[in-house]
PAZAPA-4460 file (N, C-alpha, C; in steps of 0.05 Angstrom, whole numbers, plus 32768, in hexadecimal, padded with zeros to 4 digits):
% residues 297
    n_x    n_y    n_z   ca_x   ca_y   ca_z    c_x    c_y    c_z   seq   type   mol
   7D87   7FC1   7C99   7D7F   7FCC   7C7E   7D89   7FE8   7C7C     1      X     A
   7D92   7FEC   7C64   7DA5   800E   7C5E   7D87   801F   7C60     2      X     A
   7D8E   8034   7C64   7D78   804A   7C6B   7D6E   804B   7C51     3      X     A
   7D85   8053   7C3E   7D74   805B   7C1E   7D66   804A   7C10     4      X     A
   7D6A   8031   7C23   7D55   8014   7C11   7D3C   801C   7C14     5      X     A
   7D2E   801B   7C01   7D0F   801F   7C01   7D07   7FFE   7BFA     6      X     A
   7CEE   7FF5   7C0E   7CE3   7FDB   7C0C   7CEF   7FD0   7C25     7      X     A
   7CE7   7FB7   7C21   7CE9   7FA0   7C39   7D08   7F95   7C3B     8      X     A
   7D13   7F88   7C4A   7D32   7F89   7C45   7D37   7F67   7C3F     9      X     A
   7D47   7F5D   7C31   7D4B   7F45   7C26   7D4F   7F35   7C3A    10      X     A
   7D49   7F17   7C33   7D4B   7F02   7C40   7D70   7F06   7C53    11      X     A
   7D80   7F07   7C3D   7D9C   7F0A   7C44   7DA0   7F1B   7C5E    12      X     A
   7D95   7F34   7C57   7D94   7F48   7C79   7D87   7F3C   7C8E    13      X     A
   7D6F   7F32   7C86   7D63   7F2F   7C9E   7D70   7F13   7CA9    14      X     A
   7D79   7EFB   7C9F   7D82   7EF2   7CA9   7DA7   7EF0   7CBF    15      X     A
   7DB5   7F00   7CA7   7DCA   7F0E   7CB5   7DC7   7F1E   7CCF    16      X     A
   7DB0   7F28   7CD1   7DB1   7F33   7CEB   7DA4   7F26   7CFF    17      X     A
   7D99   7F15   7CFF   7D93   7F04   7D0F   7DAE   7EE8   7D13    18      X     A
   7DB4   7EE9   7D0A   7DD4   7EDC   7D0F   7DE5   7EE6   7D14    19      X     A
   7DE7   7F06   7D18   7E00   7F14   7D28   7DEC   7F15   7D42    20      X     A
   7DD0   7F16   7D45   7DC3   7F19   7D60   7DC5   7F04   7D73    21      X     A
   7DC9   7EE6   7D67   7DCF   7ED8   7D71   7DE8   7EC9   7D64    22      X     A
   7DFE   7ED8   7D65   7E17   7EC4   7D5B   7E28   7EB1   7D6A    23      X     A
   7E20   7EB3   7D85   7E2D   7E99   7D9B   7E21   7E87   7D95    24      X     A
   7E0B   7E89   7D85   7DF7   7E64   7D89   7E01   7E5A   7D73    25      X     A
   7E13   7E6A   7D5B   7E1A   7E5E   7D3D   7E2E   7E4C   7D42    26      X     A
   7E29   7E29   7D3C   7E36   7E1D   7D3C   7E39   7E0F   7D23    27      X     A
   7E35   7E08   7D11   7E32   7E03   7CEE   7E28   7E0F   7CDC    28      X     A
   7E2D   7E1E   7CC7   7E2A   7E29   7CB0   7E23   7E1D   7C99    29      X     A
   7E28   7E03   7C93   7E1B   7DEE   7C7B   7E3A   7DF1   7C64    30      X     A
   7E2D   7DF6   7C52   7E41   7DFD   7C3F   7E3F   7E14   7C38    31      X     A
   7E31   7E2C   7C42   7E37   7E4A   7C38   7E52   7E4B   7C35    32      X     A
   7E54   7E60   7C23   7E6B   7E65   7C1A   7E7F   7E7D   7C27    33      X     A
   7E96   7E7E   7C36   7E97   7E91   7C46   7E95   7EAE   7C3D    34      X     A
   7E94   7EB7   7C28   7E94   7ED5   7C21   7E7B   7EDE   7C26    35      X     A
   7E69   7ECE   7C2C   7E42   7ED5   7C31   7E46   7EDB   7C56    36      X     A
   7E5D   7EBF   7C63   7E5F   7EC3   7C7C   7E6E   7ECE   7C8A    37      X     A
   7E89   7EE4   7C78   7E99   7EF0   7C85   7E8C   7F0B   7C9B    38      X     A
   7E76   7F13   7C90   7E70   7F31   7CA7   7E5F   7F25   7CBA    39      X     A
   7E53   7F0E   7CBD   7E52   7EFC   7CDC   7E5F   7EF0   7CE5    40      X     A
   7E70   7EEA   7CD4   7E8D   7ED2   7CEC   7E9F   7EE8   7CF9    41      X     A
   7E9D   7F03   7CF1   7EB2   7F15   7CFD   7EA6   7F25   7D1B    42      X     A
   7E8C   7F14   7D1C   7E79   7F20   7D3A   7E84   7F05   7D51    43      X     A
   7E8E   7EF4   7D40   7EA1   7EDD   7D54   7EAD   7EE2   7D6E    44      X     A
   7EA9   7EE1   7D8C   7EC2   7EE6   7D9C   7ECB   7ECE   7DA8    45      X     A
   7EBF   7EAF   7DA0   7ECB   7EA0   7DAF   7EDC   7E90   7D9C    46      X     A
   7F01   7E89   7D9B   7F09   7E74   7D87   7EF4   7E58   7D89    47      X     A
   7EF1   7E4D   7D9A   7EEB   7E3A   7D9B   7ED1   7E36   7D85    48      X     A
   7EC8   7E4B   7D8A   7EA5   7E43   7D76   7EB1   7E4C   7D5C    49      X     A
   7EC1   7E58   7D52   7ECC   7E60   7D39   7EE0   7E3D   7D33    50      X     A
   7EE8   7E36   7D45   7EFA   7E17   7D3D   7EE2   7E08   7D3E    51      X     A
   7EC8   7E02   7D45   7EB4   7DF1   7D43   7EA9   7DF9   7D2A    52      X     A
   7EA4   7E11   7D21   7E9B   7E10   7D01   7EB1   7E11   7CE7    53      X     A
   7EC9   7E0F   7CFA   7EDA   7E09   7CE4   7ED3   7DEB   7CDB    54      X     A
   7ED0   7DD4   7CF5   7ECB   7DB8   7CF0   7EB7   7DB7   7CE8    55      X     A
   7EA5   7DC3   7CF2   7E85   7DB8   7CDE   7E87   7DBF   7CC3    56      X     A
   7E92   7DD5   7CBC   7E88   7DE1   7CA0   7EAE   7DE6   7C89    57      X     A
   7EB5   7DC9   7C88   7ED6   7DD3   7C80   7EDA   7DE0   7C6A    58      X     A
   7EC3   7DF0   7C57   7ED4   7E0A   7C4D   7ED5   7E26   7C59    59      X     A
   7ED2   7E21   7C6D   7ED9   7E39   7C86   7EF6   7E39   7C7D    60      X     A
   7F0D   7E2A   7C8A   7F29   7E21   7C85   7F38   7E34   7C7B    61      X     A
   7F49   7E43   7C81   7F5C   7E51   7C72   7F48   7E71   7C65    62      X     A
   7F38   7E74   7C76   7F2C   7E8B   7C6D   7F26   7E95   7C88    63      X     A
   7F2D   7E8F   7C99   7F2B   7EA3   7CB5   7F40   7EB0   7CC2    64      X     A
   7F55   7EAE   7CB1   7F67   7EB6   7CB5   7F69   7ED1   7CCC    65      X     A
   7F5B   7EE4   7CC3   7F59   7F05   7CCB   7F4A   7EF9   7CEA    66      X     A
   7F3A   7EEE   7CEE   7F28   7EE8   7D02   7F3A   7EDC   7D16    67      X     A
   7F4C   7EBF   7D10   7F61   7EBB   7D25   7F75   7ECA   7D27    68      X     A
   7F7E   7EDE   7D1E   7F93   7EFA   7D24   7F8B   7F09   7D30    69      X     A
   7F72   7F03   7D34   7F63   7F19   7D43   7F66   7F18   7D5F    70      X     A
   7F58   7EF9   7D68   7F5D   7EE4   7D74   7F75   7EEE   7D85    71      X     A
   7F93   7EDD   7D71   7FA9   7EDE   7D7E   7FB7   7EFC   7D8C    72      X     A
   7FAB   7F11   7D7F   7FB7   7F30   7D87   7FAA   7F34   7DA4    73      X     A
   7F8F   7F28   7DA9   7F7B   7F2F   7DC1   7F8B   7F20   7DD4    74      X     A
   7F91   7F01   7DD1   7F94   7EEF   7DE3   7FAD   7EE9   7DE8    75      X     A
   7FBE   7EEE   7DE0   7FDE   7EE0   7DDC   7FE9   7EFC   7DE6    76      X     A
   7FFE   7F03   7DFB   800D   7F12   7E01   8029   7F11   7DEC    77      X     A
   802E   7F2C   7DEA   8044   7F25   7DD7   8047   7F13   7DBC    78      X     A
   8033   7F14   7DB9   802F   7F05   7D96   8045   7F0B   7D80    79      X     A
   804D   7F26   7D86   805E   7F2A   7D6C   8083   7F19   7D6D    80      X     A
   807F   7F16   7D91   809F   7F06   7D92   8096   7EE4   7D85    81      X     A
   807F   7EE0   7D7A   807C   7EC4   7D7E   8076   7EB4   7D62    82      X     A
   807D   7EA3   7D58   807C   7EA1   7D3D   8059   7E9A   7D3C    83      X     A
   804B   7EA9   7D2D   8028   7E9C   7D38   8016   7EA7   7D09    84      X     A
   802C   7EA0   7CFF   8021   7E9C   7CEB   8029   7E7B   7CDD    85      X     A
   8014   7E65   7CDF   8014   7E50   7CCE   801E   7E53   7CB4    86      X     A
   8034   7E3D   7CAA   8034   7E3A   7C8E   801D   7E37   7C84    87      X     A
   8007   7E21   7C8D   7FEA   7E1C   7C87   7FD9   7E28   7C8A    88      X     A
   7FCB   7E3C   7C79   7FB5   7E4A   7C7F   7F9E   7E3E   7C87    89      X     A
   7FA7   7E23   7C8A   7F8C   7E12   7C92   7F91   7E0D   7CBC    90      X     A
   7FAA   7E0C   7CBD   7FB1   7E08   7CD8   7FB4   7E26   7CEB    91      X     A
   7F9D   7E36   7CE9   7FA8   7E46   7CFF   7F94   7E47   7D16    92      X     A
   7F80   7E37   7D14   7F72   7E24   7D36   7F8A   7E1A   7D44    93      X     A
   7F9F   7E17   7D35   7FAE   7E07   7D47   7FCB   7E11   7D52    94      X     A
   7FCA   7E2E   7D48   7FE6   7E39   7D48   7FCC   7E4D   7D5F    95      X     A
   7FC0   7E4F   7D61   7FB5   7E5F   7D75   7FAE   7E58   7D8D    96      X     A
   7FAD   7E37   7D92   7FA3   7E29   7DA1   7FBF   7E21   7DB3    97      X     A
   7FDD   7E23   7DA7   7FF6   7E20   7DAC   7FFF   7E37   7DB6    98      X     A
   7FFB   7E56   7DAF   7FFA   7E70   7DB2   7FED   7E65   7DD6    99      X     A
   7FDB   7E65   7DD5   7FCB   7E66   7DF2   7FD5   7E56   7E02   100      X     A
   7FDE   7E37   7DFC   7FE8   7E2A   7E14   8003   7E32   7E1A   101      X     A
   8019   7E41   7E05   802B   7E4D   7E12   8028   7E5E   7E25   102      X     A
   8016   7E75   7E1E   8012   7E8B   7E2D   7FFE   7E85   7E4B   103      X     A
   7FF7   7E6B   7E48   7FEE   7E5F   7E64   8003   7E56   7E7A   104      X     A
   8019   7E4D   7E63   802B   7E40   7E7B   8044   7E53   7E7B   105      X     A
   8047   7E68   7E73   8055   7E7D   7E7A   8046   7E8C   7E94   106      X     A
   8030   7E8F   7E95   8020   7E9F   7EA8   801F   7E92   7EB9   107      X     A
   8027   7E79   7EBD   8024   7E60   7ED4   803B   7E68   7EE3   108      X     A
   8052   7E60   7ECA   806D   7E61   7ED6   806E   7E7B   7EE6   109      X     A
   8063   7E92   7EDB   806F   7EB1   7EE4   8059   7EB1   7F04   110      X     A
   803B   7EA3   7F00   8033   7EA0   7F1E   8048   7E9A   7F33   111      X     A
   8055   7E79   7F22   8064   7E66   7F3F   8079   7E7E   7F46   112      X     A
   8088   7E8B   7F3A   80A5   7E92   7F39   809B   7EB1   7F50   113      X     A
   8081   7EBD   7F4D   807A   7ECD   7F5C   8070   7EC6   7F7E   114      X     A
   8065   7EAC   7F7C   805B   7EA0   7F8F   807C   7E9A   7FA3   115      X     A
   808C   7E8E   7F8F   8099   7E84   7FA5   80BC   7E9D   7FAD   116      X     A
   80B0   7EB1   7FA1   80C0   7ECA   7FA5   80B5   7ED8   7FC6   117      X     A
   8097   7ED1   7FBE   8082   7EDA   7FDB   808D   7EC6   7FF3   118      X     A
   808E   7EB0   7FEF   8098   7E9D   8001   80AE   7EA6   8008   119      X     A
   80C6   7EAD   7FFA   80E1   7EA9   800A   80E5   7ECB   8013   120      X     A
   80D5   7EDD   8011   80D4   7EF5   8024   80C4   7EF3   8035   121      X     A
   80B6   7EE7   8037   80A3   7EE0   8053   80B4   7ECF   8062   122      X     A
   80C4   7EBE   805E   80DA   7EB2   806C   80F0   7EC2   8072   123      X     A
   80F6   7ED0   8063   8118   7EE3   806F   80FE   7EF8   8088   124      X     A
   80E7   7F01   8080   80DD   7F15   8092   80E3   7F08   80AD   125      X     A
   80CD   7EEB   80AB   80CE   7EE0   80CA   80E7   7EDD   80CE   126      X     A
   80F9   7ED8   80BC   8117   7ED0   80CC   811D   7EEC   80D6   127      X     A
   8121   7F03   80D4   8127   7F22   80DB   810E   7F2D   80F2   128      X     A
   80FE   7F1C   80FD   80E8   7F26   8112   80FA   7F1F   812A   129      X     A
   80F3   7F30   813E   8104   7F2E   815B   80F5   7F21   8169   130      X     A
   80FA   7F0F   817B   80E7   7EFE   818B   80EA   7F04   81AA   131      X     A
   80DC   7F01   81AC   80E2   7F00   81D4   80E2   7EEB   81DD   132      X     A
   80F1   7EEC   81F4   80EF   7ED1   81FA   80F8   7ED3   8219   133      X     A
   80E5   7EC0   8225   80E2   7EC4   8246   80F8   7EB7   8256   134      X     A
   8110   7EC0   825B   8129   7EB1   8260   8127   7EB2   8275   135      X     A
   8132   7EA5   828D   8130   7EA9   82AF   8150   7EA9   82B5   136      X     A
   814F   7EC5   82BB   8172   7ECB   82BD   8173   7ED3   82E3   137      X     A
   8187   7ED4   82E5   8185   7EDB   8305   8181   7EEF   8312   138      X     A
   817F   7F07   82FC   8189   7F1B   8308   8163   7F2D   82FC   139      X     A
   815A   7F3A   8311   8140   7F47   830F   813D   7F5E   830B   140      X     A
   8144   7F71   82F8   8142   7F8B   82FE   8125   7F98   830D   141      X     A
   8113   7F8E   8306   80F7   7F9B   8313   80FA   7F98   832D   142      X     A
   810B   7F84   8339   8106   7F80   835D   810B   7F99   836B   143      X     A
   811C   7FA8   8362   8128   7FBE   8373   810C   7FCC   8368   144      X     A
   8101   7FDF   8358   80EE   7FE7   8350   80DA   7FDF   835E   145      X     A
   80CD   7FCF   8363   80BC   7FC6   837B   80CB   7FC6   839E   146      X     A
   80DC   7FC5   83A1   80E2   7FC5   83B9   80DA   7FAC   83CE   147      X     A
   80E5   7FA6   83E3   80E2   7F8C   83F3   80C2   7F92   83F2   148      X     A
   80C1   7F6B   83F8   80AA   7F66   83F6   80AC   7F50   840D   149      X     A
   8099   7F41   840D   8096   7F34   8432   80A5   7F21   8432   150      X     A
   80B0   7F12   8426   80CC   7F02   8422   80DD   7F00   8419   151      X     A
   80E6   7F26   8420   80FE   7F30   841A   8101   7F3E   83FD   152      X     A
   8116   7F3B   83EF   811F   7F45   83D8   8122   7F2A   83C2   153      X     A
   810C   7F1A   83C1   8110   7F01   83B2   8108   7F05   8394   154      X     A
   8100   7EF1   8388   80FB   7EFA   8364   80E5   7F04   8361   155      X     A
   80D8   7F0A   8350   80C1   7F18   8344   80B2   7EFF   833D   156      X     A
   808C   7F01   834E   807B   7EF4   834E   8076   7EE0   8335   157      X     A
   807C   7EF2   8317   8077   7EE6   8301   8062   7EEB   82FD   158      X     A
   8055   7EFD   8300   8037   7F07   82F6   803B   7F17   82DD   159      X     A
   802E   7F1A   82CC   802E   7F26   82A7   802E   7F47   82B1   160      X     A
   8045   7F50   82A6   8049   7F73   82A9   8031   7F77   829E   161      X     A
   8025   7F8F   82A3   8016   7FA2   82A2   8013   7FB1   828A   162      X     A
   8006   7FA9   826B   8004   7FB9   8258   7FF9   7FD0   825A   163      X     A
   7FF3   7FE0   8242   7FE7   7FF7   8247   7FC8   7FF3   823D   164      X     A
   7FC1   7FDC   8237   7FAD   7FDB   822E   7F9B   7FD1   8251   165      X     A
   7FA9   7FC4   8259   7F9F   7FBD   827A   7F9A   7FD4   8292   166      X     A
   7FB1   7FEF   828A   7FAE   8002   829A   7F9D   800E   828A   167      X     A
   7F89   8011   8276   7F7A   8018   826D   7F67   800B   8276   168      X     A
   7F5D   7FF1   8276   7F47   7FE4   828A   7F44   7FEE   82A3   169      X     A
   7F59   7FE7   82B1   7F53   7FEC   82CD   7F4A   8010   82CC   170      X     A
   7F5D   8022   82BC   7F4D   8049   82C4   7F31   8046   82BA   171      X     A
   7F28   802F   82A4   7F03   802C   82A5   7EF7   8029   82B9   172      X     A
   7F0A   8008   82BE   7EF9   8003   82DB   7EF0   8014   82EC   173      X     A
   7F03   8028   82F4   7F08   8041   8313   7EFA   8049   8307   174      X     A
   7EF0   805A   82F0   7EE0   806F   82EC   7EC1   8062   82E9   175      X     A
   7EC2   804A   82E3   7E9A   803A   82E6   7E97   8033   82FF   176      X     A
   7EB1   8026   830B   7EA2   8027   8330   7EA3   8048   833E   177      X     A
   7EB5   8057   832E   7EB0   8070   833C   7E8C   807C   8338   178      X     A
   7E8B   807B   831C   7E6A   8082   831C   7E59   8078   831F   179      X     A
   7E5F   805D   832E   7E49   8051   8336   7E42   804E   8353   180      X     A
   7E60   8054   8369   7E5E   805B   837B   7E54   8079   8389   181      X     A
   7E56   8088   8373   7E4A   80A9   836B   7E3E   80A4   8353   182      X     A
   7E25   80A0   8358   7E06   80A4   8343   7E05   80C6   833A   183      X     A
   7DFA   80C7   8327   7DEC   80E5   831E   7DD5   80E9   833B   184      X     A
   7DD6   8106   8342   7DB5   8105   834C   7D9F   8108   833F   185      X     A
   7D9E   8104   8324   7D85   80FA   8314   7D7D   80D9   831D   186      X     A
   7D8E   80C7   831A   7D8C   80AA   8323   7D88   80AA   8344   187      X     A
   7D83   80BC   8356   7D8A   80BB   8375   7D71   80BA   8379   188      X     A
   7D5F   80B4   8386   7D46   80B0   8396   7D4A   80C7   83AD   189      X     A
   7D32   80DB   83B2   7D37   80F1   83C2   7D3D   80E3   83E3   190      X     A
   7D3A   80CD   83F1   7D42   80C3   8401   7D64   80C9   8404   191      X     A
   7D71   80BB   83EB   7D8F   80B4   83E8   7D95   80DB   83EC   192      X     A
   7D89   80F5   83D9   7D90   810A   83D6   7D8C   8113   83F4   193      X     A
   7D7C   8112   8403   7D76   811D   8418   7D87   8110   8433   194      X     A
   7D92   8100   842A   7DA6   80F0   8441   7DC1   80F5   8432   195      X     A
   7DCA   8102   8417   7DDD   8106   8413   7DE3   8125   8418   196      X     A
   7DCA   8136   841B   7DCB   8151   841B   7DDB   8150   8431   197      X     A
   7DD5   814F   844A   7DE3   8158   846A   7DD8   8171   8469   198      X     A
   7DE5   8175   847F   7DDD   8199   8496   7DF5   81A2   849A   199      X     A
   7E06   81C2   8493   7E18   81C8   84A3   7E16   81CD   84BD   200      X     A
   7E2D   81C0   84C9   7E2B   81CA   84EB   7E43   81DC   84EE   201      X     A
   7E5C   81ED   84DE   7E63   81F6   84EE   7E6A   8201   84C5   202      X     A
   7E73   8218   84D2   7E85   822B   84BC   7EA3   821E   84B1   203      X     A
   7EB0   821C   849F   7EC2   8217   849F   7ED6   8230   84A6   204      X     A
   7EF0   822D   84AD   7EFD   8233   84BF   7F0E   824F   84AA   205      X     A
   7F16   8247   8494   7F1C   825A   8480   7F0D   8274   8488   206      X     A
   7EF0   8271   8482   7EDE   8287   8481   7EDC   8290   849F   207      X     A
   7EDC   8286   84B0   7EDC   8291   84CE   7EFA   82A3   84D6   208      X     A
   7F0F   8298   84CC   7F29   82A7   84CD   7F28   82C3   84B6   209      X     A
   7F19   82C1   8499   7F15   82D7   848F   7F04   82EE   849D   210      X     A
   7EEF   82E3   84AA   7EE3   82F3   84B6   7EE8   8308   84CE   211      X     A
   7EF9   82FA   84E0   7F04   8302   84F4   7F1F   8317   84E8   212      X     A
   7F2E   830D   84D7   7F43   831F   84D0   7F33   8340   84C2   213      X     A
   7F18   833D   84B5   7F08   835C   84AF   7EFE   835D   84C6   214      X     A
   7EFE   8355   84DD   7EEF   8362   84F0   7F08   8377   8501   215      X     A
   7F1C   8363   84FA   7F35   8371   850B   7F40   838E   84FE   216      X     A
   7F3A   8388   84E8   7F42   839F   84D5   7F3A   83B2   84CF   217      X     A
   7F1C   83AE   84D7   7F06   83C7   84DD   7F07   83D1   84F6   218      X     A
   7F13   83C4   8508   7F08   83CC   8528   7F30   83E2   852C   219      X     A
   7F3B   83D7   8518   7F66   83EA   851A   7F5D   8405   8512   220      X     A
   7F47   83FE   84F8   7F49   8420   84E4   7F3D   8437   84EF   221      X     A
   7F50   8451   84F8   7F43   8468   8502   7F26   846D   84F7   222      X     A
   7F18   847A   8505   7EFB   848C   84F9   7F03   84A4   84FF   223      X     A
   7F08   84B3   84EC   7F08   84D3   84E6   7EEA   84D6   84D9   224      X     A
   7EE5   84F4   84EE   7EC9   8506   84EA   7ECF   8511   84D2   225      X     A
   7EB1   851B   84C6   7EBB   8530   84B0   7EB7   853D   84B2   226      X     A
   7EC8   854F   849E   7EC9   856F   84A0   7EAE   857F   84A0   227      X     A
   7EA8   8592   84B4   7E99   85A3   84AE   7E9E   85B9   8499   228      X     A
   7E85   85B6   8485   7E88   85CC   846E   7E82   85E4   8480   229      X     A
   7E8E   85F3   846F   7E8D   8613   8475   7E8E   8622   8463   230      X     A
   7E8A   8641   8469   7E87   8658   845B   7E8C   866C   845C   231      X     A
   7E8D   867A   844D   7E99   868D   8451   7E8B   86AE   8457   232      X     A
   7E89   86B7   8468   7E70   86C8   8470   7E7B   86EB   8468   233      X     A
   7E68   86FD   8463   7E71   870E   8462   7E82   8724   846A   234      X     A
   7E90   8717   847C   7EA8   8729   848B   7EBF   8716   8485   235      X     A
   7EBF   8704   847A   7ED9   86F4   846D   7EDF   86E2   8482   236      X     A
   7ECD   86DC   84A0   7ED3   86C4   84AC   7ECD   86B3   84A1   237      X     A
   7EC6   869B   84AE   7EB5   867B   84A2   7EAB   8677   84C2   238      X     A
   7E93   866C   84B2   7E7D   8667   84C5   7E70   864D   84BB   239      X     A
   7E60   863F   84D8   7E56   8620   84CE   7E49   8628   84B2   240      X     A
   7E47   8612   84A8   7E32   860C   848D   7E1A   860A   8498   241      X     A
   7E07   8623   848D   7DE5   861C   848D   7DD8   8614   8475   242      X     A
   7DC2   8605   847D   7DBD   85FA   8464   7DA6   8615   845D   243      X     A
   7DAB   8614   843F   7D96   8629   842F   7D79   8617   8428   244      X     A
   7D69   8626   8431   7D4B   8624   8434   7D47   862E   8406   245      X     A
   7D3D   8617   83FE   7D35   8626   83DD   7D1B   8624   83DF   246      X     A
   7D11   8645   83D7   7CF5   863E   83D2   7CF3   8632   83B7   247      X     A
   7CD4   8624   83BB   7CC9   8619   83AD   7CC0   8629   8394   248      X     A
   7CC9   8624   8382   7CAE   8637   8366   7C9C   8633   8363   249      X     A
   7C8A   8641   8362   7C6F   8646   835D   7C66   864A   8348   250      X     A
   7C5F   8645   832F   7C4C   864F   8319   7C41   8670   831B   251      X     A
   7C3E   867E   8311   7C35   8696   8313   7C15   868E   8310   252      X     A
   7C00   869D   831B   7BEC   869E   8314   7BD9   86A7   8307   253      X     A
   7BCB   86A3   82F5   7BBC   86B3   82E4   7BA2   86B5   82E9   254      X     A
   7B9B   86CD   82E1   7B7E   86D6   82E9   7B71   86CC   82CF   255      X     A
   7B55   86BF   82DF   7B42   86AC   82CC   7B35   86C0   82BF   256      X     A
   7B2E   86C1   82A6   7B1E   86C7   8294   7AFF   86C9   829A   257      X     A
   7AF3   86DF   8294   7ADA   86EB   8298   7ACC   86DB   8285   258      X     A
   7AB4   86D3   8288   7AA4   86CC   826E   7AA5   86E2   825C   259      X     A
   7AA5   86D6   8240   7AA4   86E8   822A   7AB6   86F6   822C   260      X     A
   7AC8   86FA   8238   7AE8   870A   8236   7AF3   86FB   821E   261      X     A
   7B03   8702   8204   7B18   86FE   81F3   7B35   8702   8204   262      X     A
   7B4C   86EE   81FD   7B5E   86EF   81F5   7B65   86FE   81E9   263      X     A
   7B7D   8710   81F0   7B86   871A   81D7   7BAF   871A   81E3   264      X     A
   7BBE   8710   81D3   7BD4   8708   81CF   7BE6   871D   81D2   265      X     A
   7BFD   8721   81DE   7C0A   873E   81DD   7C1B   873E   81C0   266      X     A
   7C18   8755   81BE   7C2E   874D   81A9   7C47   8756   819B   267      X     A
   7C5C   8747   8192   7C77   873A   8198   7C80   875B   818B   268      X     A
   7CA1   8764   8195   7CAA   8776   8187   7CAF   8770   816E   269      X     A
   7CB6   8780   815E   7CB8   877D   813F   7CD3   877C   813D   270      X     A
   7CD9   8774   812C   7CFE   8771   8130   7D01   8775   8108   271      X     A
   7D1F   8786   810A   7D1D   878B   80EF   7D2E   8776   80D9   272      X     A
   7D16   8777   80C4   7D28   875F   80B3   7D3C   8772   80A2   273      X     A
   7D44   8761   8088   7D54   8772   8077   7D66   876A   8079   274      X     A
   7D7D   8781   8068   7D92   8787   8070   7DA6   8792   8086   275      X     A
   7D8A   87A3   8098   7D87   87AB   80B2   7D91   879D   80C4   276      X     A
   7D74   878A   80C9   7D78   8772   80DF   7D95   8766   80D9   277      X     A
   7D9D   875A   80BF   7DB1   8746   80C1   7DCC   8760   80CA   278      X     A
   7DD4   876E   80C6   7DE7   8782   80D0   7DEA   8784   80E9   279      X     A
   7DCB   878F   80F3   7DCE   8794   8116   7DCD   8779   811A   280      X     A
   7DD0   8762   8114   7DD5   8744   8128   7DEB   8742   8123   281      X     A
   7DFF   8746   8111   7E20   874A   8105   7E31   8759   811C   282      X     A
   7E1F   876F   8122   7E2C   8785   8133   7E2B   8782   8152   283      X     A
   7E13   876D   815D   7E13   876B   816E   7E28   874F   8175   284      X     A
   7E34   8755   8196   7E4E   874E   819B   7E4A   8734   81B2   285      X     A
   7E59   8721   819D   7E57   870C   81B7   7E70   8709   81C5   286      X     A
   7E67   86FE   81E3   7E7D   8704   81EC   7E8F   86ED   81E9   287      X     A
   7E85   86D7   81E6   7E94   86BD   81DA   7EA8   86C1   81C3   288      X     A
   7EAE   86CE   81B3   7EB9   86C6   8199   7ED3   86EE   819E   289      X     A
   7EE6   86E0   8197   7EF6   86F3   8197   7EF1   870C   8187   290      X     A
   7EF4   8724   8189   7EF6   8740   8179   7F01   8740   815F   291      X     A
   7EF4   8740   814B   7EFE   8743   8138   7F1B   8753   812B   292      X     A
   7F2B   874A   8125   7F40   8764   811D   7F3C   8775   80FF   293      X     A
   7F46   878B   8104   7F40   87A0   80ED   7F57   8794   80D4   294      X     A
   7F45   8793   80C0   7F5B   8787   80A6   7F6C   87A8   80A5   295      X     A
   7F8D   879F   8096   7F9D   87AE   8091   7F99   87B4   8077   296      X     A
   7F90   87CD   8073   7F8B   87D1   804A   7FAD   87D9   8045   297      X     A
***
């Protein structure tokens, strides 16, 4: 129903919309007249149920024209190379139904012609694969590579060479019997650890020869005394070094306070401020810092 309709909406709407809601189940129309049924027959997507109400209801006929063009543009590849307009506007169920079985057995043909393109390159491939092939010629190159064996220099056993996927088994193998012949000592029972520990009984021989060669090398090197310090005494000989005795410091000691005796603080010289003070500290001379020179007026 249009928005600006005021009231209930006519028989005509309400049924129209319930026949585009269900327009796959519409199989006969009666005799309506198609201009009442053109804006539901265009919710159509199967030909077939559009050619079943053409038969039930035959003034359908030559009025669906737009609906099988519709049809043929969706379904027919290349429609426009193909003649697909009927002289009969009553026959175009059937110019559409001709449209499709062409375009079935074109898509057949273009399958086989692909199929059997796959076939004859899968045949030239295998014919171009190199084959091996186990010839028994006389001559062995591997024998010399092995070298005599207990009845002489004769042919090779015939046992399967050795891939790399086999020398990959067997370095598993070695390394699972290796760790299983050597457990973690988490898995060891302190029995197994304490019979695997041992006792050294003797030094190894390395460290007994290092040792001996620093013993030798200490027992070659001179010992020189050391020098006695000396000094120099007041007549300008030198004489042994004595050691100097430092006394200890002492704290000075202060005399204890009388009861009721005051403190009283000495007190400090006066030192002059000013212009004074800062002059005489100008004037006084350090010995660090070079002499000033006299400016040239």
């Amino acid at each position: 129903m249009p928005r600006d309709q005021i009231g209930a909406a006519s028989l005509y709407d309400i049924s129209k919309r319930r026949l585009i809601a269900n327009i796959q189940h519409l199989t006969d129309v009666g005799d309506i007249a198609y201009f009442h049924l053109a804006p539901i027959l265009k919710h159509i997507q199967n030909p077939d149920q559009l050619a079943l109400l053409e038969q039930h209801s035959p003034q359908l006929l030559g009025e669906t024209a737009d609906i099988w063009l519709r049809f043929i543009q969706r379904d027919i590849p290349d429609y426009e190379t193909k003649p697909h307009n009927p002289k009969d506007p009553t026959k175009w169920s059937k110019v559409y139904k001709k449209l499709k079985r062409e375009a079935e057995q074109e898509q057949k043909e273009q399958e086989e012609e692909l199929r059997a393109r796959m076939d004859a390159l899968q045949k030239n491939r295998a014919g171009n694969q190199t084959r091996i092939v186990n010839a028994p010629t006389g001559y062995d190159p591997s024998a010399r590579r092995r070298g005599p064996s207990f009845g002489g220099w004769g042919p090779s056993s015939g046992a399967p060479a050795k891939t790399g996927r086999a020398a990959l088994d067997k370095l598993k193998r070695g390394i699972f019997d290796q760790n299983r012949a050597r457990p973690k000592a988490s898995r060891m029972t302190a029995e197994e650890l304490q019979r695997r520990r041992g006792t050294v009984q003797q030094a190894p021989q390395r460290m007994l020869r290092i040792e001996e060669a620093n013993a030798a090398a200490a027992a070659a090197r001179p010992i020189v005394a050391p020098r006695a310090a000396s000094v120099k005494t007041a007549g300008g000989g030198a004489a042994g070094h004595q050691p100097t005795i430092r006394k200890q410091h002492r704290p000075p000691q202060r005399t204890p306070m009388q009861p009721g005796e005051r403190y009283t603080a000495p007190k400090l010289e006066s030192r002059p401020t000013g212009a004074a003070g800062v002059r005489r500290r100008r004037e006084e001379h350090n010995p660090l810092m070079a002499p000033k020179r006299a400016r040239r007026v």
